[in-house]
Legacy VTK file of the C-alpha trace (Angstrom):
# vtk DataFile Version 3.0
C-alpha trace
ASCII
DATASET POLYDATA
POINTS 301 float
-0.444 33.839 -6.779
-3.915 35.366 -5.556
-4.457 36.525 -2.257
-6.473 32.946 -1.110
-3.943 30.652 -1.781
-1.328 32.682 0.018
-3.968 32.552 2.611
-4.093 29.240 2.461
-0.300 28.445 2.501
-0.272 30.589 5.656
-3.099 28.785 6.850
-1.053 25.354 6.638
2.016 26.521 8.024
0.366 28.476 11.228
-2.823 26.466 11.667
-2.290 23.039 10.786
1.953 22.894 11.339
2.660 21.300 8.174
6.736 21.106 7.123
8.005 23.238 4.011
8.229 20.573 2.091
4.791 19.699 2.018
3.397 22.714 1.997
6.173 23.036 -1.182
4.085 20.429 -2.475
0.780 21.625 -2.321
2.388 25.038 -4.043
3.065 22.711 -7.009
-0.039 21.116 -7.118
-2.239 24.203 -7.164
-0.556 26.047 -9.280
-0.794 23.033 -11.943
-4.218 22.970 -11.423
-4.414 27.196 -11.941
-2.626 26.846 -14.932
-4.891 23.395 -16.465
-7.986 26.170 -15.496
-6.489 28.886 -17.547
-5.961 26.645 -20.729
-9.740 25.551 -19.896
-10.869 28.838 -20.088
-9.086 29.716 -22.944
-6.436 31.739 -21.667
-8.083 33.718 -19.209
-8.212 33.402 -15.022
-10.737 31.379 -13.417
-11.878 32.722 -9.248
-11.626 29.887 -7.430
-15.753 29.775 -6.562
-16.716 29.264 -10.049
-14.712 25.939 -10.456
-16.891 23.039 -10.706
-16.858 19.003 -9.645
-16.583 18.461 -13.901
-13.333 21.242 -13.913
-11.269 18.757 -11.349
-12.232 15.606 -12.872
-11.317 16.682 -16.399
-7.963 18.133 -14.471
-7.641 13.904 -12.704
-8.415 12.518 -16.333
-5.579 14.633 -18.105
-3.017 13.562 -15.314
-3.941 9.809 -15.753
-3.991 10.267 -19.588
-0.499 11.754 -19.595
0.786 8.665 -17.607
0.892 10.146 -14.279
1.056 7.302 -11.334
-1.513 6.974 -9.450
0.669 7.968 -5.970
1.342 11.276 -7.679
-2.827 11.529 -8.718
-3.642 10.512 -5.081
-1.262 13.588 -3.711
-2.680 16.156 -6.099
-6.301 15.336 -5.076
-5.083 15.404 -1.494
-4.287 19.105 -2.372
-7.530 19.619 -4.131
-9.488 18.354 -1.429
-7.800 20.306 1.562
-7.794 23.526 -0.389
-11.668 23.399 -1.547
-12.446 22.208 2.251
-10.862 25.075 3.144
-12.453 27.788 0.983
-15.710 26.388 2.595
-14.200 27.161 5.809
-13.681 30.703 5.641
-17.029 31.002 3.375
-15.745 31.694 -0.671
-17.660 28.760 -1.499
-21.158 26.941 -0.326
-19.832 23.610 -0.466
-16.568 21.491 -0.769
-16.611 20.242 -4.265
-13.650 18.557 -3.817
-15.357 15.802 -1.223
-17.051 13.996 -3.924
-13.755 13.523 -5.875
-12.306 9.959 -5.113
-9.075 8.765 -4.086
-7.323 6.962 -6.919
-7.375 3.528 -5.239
-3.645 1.588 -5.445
-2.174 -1.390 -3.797
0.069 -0.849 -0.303
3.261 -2.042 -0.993
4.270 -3.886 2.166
7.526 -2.206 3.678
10.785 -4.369 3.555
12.490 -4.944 6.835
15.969 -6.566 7.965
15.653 -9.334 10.601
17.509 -8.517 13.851
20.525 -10.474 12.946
20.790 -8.725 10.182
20.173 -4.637 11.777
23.268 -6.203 14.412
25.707 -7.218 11.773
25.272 -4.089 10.166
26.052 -2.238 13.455
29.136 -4.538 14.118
30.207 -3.836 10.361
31.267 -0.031 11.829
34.766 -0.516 12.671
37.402 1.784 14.208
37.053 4.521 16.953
37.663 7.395 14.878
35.429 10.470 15.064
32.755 9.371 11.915
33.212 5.563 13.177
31.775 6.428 16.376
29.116 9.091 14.928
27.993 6.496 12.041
26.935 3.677 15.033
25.366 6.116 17.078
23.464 6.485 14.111
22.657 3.368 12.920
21.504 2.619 16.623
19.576 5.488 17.515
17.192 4.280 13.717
17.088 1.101 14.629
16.437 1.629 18.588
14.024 4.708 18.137
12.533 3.726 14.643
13.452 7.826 13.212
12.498 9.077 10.299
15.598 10.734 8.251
14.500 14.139 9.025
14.066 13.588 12.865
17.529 11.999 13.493
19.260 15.601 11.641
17.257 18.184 13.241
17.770 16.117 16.260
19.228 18.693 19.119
21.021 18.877 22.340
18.494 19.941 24.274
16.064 17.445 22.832
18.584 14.370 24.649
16.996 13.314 27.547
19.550 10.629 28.538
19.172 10.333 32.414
15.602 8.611 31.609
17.357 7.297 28.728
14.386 9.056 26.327
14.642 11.317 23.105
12.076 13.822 22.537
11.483 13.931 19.035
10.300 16.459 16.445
8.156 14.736 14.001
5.519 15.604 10.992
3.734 18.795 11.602
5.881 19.299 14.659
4.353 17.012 17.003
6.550 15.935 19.635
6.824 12.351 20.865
8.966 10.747 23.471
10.836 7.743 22.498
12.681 5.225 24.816
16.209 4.452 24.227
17.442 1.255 24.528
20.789 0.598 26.525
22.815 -0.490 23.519
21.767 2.676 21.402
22.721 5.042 24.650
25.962 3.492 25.133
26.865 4.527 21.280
25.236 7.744 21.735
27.109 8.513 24.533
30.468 7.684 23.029
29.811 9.932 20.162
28.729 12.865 22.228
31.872 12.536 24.233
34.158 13.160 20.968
31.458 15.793 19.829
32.677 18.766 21.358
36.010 18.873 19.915
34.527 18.524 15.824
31.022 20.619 16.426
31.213 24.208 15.810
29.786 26.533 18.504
27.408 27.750 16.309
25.866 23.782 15.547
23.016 22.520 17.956
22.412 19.980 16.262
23.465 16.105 17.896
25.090 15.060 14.575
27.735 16.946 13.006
30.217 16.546 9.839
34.048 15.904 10.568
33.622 19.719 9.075
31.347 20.228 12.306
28.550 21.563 10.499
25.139 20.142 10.739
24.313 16.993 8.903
22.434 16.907 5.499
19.879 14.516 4.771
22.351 13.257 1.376
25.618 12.585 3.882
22.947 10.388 6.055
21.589 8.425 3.596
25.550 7.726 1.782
26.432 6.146 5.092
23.532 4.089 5.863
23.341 2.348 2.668
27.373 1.833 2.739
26.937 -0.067 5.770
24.158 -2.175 4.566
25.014 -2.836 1.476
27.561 -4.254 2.820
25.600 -6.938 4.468
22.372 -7.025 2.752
22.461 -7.170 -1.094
19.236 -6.785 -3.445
17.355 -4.307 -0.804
16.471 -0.948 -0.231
20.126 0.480 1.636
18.283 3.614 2.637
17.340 5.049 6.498
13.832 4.076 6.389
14.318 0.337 6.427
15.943 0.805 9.822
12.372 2.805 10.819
10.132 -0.516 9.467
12.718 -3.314 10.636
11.595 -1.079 14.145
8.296 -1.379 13.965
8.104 -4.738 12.328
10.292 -6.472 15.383
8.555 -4.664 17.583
5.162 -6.091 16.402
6.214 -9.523 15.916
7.766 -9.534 19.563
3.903 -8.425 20.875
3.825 -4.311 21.131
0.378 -3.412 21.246
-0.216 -1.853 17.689
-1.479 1.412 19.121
1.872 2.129 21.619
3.813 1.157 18.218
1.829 4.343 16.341
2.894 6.791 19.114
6.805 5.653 19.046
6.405 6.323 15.222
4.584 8.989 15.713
1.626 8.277 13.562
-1.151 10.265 12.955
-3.404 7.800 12.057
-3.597 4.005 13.472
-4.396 2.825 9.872
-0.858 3.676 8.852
0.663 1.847 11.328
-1.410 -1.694 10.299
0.740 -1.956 7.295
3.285 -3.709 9.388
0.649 -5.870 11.214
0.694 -7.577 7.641
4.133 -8.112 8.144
3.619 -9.485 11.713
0.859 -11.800 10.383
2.922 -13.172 7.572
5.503 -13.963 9.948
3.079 -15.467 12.200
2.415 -18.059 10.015
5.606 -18.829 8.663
6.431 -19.976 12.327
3.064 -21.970 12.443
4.086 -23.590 9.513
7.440 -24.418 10.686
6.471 -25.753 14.311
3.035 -27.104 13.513
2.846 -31.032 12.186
-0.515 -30.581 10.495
-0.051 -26.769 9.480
0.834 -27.761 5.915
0.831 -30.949 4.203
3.493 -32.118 2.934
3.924 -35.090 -0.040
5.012 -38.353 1.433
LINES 1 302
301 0 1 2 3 4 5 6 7 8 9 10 11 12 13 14 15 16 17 18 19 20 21 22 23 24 25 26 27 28 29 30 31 32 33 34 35 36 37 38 39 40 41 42 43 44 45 46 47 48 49 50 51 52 53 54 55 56 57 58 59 60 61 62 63 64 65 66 67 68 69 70 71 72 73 74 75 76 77 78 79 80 81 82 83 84 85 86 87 88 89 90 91 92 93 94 95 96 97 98 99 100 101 102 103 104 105 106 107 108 109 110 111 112 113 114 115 116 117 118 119 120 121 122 123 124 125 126 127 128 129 130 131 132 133 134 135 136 137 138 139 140 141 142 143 144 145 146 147 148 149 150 151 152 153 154 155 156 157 158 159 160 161 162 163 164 165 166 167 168 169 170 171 172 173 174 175 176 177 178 179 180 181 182 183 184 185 186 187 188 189 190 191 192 193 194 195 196 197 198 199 200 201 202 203 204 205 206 207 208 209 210 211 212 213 214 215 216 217 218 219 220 221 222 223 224 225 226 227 228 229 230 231 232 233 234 235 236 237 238 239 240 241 242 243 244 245 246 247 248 249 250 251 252 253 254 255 256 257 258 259 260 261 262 263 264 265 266 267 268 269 270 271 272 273 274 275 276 277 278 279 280 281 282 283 284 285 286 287 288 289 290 291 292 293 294 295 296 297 298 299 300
């Protein structure tokens, strides 16, 4: 790896805060894109300022010939396009080629969402007052009630619990920090599980949720338990943590959050990310128009 893309990786970590995954995944991406240069150039290395606006879309066109989706094209020219941009920042080249280069467009799939009497029955499915009983509703609540992504809920620590406002602060992308409210249903389960806590957590863990080992969660043992309890109410869906993060948002919407309040308890970035779900809210807008209104639809005598 040349001294400019290590630069760069730096550059995301420090400057911009992104996670090591992503920045894992920009790693990937440019170094695909090194390599598709060196074949180009028969074999030999190719500085950065020489590649042209023809070198990247021959590099799209290969991807999209070899089947690649167009999610995966969209991510790589993501990478493109924040690397060049950033060689024009600290001056190796004139201009961002990368800018012209378009986003592959692709439908949004629309989210999928449990209805409330659904999220509860899956809560009232944990039975027993066991240690994991106990941990695995505290868990299902605090998705549900705080709409957390995966990653949020394990690296979730003591000293993030704000419970005398009844308030999480949260960790989120790029390590921006958000406050979430926490409803009294998902405090009362929190607060059984952190009274059996101490005796399972190792001194060592900081973390909120342990193992019956006491060791730190793992994104794997989360995702095993959520889907156990939903699959056992739901069948033919998506049993994974995320649907407790859009049922969340989606309820929240339909019962009249303003959109932009909704973006900072999910901690969005952007507001266009969090309209997806005003689809949602629309659709079920007019299913209830339809329902209640005489002259919404017409109907066959």
């Amino acid at each position: 790896m040349d001294r400019t893309t290590q630069k760069f990786f730096r550059y995301l970590e420090l400057e911009k805060r992104y996670s090591i995954h992503t920045i894992e995944n920009y790693r990937i991406d440019l170094n695909q894109f090194n390599r598709f240069l060196t074949h180009l150039n028969d074999g030999y290395d190719i500085s950065w300022e020489r590649v042209t606006h023809r070198d990247i879309r021959a590099f799209l066109m290969e991807l999209h010939e070899k089947g690649l989706g167009r999610r995966s094209i969209a991510r790589k020219v993501a990478t493109l396009k924040s690397f060049f941009r950033y060689l024009e920042i600290i001056g190796e080249t004139e201009q961002s080629i990368a800018s012209a280069i378009k986003m592959p467009k692709f439908e949004k799939k629309l989210p999928e969402f449990l209805t409330a009497d659904e999220v509860s029955e899956i809560i009232l499915s944990v039975k027993g007052q066991g240690f994991e009983a106990v941990r695995d509703r505290a868990v299902l609540e605090l998705f549900y009630a705080c709409g957390l992504r995966l990653s949020e809920l394990i690296n979730l620590k003591m000293e993030h619990l704000i419970l005398r406002e009844k308030a999480l602060r949260i960790h989120g992308k790029g390590n921006k920090q958000r406050i979430v409210p926490l409803g009294d249903m998902a405090l009362k389960a929190l607060e059984a599980y952190l009274n059996l806590r101490p005796s399972v957590a190792l001194p060592s863990t900081n973390e909120v949720f342990v193992l019956a080992s006491g060791k730190k969660m793992y994104p794997m043992a989360v995702q095993r338990l959520v889907k156990k309890y939903i699959q056992q109410v739901v069948r033919n869906t998506k049993a994974h943590p995320h649907i407790l993060r859009h049922s969340y948002a989606t309820h929240l919407l339909n019962n009249g959050a303003n959109i932009r309040v909704v973006k900072d308890l999910l901690g969005h970035e952007n507001l266009s990310t969090t309209q997806v779900y005003t689809h949602l809210s629309i659709e079920h807008l007019q299913n209830v128009y339809k329902n209640a209104h005489k002259r919404a639809s017409q109907k066959k005598s």
